[in-house]
N, C-alpha and C positions, 0 to 999 in steps of 0.2 A: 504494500500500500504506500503510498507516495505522502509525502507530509503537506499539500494539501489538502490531500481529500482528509487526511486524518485532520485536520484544523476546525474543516465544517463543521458547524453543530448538527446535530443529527437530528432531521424532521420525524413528522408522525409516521412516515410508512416507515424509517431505518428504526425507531423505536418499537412500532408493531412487529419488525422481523425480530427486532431484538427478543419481544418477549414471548415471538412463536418460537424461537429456539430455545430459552430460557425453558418455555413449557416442555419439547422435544427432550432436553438434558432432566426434567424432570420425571420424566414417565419413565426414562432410559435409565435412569436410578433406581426408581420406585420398581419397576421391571427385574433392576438386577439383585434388589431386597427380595425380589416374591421369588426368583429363583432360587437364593440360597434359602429360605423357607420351605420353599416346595422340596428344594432336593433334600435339605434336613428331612422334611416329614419324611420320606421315599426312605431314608436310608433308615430311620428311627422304627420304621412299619417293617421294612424287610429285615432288619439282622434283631431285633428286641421281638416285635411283635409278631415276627415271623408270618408276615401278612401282607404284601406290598399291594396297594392298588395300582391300578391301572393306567388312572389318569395323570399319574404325575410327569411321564415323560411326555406327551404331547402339551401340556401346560406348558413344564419347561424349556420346549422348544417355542412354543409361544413365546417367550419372553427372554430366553436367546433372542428370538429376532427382532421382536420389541428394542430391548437395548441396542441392540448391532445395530440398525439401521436407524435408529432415531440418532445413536450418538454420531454415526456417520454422517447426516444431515449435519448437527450443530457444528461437527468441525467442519464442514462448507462452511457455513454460518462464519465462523469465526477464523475462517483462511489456517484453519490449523490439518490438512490435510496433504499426503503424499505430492510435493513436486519438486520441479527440474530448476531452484534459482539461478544456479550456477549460471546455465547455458544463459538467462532473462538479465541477468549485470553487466553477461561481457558482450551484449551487442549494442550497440548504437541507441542514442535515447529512442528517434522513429520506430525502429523495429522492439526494443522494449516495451514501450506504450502499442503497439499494434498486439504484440503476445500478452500484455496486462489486461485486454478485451477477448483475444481468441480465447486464453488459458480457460478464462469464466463461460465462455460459450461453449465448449467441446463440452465440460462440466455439466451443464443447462441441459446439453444432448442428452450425455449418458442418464442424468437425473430423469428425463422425461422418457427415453425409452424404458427403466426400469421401470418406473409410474405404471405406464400402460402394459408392458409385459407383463408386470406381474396383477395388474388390474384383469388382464383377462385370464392368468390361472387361478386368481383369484374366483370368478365367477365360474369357471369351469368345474369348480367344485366344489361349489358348495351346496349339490344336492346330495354327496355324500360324506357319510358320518365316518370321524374316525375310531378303530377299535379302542374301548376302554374309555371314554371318552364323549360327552355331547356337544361336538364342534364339529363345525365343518371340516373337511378332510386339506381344503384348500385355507385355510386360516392363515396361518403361515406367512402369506403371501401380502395378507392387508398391511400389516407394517412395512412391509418393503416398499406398497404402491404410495403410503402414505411417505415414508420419508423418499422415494425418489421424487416426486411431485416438490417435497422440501428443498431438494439438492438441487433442485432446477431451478425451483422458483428464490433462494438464495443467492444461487451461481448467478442468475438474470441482474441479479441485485449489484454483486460484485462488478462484473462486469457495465455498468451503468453508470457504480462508480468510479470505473477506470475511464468514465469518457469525461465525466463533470468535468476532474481539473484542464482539460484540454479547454475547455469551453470559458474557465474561469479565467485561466491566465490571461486573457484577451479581454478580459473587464478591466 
């Protein structure tokens, strides 16, 4: 991020994404609590009570992916996610600011292809039930569509604000 755009004061929609990822970071915790809960109960039923139910390992993949994909949204969110700076320093300021817009866009892509990929295995299955379990067999799949829709609609963000300062320096 350029110490411009870090200068701006952040309006109502960089505050509303603020507090859509704040919310995402908060499910993706509360998600990682019900996990170790769940898997405590699983292990406390099967070696103590010599009883294990059924439903604990489709829950906790539930919320495996709960966290996974929500906290992968927020570090979009927050530019804390896998990339190439290096190559982004040593080129020219032009070509710098050109990849400071692509990088958030290619991002945008992949966030909205997972969105809809996984929005229609989503729907693909959920007229079947999984064993042990009353969920849909495609469940799974809802966090992923909801945080790729996240990762897009962030990335859009980022990228939006790699153009401001272009626009400001010329005030």
């Amino acid at each position: 991020m350029t110490e411009t755009a870090a200068s701006v004061p952040a309006g109502p929609v960089q505050r509303a994404l603020d507090r859509l990822a704040d919310a995402a970071i908060a499910i993706a915790a509360t998600a990682l609590v019900g996990l170790v809960i769940v898997q405590g109960w699983q292990v406390f039923t099967r070696y103590v009570l010599n009883d294990s139910p059924s439903w604990t390992e489709p829950v906790t993949l539930l919320l495996l992916s709960t966290a996974m994909s929500l906290g992968a949204a927020a570090g979009v969110h927050t530019n804390r996610h896998f990339s190439f700076h290096l190559l982004a320093e040593s080129l020219p300021s032009v070509a710098r600011r050109l990849l400071a817009v692509a990088r958030p866009l290619l991002i945008a892509a992949v966030g909205a292809m997972i969105a809809g990929w996984a929005a229609v295995l989503l729907l693909d299955g959920l007229d079947i039930k999984i064993a042990g379990a009353s969920m849909p067999q495609s469940i799974n799949y809802l966090p992923l569509s909801i945080s790729g829709a996240l990762i897009c609609l962030f990335a859009l963000n980022i990228a939006w604000k790699a153009l401001r300062p272009a626009r400001e320096e010329g005030v």
